[in-house]
DRENPA-3360 file (N, C-alpha, C; in nm, 2 decimals, always signed):
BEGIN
1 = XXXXXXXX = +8.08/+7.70/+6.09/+8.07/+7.61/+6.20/+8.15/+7.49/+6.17 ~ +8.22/+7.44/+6.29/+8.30/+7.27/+6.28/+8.23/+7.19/+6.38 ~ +8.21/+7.11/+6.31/+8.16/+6.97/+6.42/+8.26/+6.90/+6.43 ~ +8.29/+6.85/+6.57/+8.44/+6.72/+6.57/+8.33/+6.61/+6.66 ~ +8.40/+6.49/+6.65/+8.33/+6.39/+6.75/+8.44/+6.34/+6.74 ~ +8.48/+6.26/+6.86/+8.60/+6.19/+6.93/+8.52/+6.03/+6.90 ~ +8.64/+5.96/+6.86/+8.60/+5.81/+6.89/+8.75/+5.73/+6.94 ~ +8.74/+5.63/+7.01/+8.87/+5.55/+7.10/+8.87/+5.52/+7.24;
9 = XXXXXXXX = +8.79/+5.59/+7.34/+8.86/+5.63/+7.44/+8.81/+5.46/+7.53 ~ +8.83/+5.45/+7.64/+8.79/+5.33/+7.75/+8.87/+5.31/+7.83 ~ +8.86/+5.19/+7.91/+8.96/+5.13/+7.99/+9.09/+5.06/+7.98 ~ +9.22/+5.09/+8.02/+9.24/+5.04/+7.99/+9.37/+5.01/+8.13 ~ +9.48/+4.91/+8.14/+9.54/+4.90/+8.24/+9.68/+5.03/+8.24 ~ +9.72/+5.01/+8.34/+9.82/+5.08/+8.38/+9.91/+5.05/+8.29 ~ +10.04/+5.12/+8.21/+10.15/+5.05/+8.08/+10.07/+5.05/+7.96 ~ +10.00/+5.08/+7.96/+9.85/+5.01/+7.79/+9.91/+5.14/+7.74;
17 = XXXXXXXX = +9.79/+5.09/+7.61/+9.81/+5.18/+7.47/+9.67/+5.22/+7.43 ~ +9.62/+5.35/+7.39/+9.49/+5.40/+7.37/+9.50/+5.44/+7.27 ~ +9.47/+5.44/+7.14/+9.44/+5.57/+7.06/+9.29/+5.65/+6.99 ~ +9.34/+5.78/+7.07/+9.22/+5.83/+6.99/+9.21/+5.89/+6.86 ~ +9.09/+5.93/+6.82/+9.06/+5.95/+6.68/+8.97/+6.06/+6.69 ~ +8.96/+6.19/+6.62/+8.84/+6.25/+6.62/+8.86/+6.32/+6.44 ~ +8.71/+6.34/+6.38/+8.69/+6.41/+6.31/+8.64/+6.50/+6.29 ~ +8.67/+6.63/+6.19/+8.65/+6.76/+6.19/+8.55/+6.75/+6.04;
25 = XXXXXXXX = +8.41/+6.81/+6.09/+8.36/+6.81/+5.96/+8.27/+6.97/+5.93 ~ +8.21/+7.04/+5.83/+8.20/+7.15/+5.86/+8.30/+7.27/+5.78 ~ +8.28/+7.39/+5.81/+8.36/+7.49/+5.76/+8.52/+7.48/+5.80 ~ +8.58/+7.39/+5.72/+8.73/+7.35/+5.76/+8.84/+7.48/+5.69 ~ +8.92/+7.57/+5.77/+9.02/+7.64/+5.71/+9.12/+7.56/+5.64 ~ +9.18/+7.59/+5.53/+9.32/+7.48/+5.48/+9.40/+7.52/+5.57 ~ +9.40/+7.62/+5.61/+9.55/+7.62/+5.79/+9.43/+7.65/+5.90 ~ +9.48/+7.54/+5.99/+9.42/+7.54/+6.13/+9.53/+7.44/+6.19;
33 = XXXXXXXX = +9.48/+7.47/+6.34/+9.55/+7.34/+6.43/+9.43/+7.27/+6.49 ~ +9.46/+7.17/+6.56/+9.39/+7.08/+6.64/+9.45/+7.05/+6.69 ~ +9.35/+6.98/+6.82/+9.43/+6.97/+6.96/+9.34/+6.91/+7.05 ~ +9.42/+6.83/+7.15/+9.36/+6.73/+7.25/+9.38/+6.79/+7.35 ~ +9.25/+6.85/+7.50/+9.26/+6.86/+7.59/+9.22/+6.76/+7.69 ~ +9.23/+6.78/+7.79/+9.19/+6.68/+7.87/+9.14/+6.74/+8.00 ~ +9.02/+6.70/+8.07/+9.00/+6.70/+8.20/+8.96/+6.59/+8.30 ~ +9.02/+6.59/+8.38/+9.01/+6.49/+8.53/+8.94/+6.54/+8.61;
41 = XXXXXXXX = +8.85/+6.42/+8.68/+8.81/+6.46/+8.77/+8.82/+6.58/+8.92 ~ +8.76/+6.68/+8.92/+8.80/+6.79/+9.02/+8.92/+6.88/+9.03 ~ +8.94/+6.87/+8.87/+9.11/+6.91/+8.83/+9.03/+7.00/+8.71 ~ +9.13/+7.09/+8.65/+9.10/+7.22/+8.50/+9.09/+7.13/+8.40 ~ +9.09/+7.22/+8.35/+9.11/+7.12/+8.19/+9.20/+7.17/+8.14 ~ +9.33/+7.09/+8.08/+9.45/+7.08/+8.06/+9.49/+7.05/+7.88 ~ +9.57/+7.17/+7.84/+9.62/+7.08/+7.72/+9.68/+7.04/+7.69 ~ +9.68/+6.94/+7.58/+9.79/+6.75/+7.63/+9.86/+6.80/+7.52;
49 = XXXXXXXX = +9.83/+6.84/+7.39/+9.86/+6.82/+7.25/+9.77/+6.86/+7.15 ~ +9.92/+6.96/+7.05/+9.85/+7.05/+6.99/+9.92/+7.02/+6.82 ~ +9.82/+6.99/+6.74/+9.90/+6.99/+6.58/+9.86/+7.09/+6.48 ~ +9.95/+7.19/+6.42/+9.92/+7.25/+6.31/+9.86/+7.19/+6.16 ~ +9.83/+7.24/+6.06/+9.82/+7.16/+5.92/+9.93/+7.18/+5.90 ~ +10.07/+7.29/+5.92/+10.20/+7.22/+5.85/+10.26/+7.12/+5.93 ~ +10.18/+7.07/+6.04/+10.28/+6.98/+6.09/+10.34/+7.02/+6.24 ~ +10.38/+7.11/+6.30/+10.41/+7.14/+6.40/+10.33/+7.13/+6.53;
57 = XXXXXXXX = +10.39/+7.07/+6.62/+10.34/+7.02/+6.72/+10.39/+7.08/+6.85 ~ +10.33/+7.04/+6.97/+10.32/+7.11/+7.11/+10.28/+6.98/+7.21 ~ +10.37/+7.00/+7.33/+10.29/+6.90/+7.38/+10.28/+6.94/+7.56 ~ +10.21/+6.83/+7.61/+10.22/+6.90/+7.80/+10.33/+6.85/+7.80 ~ +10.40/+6.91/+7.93/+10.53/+6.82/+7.96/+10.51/+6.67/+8.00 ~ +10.38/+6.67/+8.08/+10.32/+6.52/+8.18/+10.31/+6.45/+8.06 ~ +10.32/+6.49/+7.93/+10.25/+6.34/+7.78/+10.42/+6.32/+7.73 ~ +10.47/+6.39/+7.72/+10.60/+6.38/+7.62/+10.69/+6.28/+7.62;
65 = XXXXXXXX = +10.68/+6.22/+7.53/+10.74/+6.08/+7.50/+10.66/+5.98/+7.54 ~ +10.57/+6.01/+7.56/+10.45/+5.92/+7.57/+10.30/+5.88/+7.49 ~ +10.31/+6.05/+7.43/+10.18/+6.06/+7.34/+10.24/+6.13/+7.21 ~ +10.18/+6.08/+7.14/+10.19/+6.12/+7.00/+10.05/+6.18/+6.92 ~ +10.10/+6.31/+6.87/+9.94/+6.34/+6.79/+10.01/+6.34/+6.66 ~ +9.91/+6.34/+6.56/+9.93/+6.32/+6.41/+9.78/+6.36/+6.31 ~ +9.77/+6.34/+6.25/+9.70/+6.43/+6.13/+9.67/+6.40/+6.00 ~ +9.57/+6.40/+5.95/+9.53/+6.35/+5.81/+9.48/+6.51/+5.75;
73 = XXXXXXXX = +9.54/+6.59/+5.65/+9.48/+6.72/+5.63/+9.36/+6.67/+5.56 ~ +9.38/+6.57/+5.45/+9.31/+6.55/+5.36/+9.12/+6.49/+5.44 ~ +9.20/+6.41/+5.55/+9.03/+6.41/+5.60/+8.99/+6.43/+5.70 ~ +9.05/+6.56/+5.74/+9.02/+6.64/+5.87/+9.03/+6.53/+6.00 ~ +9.09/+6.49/+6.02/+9.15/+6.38/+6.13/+9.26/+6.41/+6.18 ~ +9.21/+6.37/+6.31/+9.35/+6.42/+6.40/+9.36/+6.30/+6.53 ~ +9.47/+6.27/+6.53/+9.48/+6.13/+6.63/+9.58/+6.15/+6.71 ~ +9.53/+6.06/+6.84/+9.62/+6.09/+6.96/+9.67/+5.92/+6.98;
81 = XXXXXXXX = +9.75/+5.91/+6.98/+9.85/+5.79/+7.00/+9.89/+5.75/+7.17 ~ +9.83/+5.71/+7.29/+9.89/+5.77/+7.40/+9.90/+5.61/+7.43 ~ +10.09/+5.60/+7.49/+10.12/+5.48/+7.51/+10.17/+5.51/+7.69 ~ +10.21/+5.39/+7.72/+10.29/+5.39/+7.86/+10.16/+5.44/+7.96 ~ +10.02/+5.44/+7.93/+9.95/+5.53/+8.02/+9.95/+5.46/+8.19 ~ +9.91/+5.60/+8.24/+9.93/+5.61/+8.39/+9.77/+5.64/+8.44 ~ +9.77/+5.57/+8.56/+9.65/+5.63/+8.61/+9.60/+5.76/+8.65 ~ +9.70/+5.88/+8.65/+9.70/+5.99/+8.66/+9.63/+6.07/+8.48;
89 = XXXXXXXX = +9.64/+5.96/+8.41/+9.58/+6.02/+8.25/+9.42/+5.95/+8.22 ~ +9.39/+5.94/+8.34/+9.23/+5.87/+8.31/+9.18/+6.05/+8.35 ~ +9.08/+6.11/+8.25/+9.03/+6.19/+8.20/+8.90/+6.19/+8.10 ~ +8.85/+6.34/+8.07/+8.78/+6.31/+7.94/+8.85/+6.38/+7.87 ~ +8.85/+6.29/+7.76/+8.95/+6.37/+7.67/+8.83/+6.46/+7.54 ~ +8.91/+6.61/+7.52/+8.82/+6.64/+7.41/+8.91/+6.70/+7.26 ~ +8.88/+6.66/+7.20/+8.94/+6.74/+7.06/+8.90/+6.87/+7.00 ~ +9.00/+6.94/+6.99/+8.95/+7.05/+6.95/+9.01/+7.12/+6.78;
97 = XXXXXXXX = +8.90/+7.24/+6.75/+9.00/+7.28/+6.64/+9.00/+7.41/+6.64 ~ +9.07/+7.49/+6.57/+9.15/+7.62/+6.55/+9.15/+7.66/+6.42 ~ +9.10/+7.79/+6.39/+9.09/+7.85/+6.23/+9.27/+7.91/+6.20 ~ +9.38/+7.87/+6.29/+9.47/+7.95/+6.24/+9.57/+7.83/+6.30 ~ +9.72/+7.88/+6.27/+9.82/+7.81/+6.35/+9.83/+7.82/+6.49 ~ +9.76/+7.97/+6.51/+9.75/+8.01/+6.67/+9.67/+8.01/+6.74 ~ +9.55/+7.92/+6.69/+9.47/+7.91/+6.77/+9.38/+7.78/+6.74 ~ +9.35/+7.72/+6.83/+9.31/+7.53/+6.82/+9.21/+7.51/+6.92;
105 = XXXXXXXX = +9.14/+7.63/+6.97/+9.02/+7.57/+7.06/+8.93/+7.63/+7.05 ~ +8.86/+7.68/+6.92/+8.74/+7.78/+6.89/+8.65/+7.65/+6.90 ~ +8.68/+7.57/+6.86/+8.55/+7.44/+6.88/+8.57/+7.35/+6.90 ~ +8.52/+7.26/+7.05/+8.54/+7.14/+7.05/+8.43/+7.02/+7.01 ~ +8.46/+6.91/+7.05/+8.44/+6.82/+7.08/+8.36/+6.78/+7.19 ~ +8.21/+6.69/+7.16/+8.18/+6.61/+7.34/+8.23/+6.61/+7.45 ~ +8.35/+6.50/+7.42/+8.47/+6.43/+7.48/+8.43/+6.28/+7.44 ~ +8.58/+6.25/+7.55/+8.57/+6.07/+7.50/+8.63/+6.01/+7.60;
113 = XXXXXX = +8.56/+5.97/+7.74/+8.67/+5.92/+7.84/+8.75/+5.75/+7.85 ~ +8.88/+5.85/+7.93/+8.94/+5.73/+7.92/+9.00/+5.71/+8.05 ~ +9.01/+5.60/+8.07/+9.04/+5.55/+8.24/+9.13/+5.43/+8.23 ~ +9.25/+5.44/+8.29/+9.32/+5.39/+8.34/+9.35/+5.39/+8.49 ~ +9.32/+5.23/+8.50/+9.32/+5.12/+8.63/+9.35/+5.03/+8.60 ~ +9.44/+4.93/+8.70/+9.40/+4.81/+8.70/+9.26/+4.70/+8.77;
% end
């Protein structure tokens, strides 16, 4: 079993900078991915961003060049960097993890919402 909990998320304006943070604790594989989904109101749930342990990354087209994920192997951490945000990215966001490179959503996360308005 993995436990993750998300911490970062809130208000913030239209142009702002968010980052989140979640940790993986529990039966951790040395290769896995993790990954940020996201759902909005009355909409799916969408994946924003996906990181392997070697490093390799994926992203939605709607984040790119806007969000950054990154990775700590050493302490199961995985962070979402999300700049320039739009009010179209107020969501709950949840983190997830994966026992292989190909797969990153056997377990998630609560969530952690975040809302952008002015």
């Amino acid at each position: 079993q993995v436990q993750l909990v998300e911490s970062g998320g809130g208000v913030v304006q239209p142009g702002g900078s968010l980052r989140l943070s979640c940790r993986a604790t529990g039966s951790i594989f040395s290769i896995n991915s993790m990954g940020w989904y996201r759902q909005a109101p009355g909409k799916e749930r969408e994946l924003v961003a996906v990181i392997t342990s070697g490093g390799n990354t994926h992203y939605a087209d709607s984040v790119k060049g806007r969000f950054t994920i990154s990775r700590d192997n050493a302490k199961n951490t995985v962070d979402l960097q999300m700049n320039s945000l739009k009010p179209e990215d107020t969501a709950v966001y949840y983190c997830t993890y994966g026992s292989s490179e190909y797969r990153w959503d056997d377990y998630w996360g609560p969530g952690t919402q975040v809302a952008v308005s002015s």
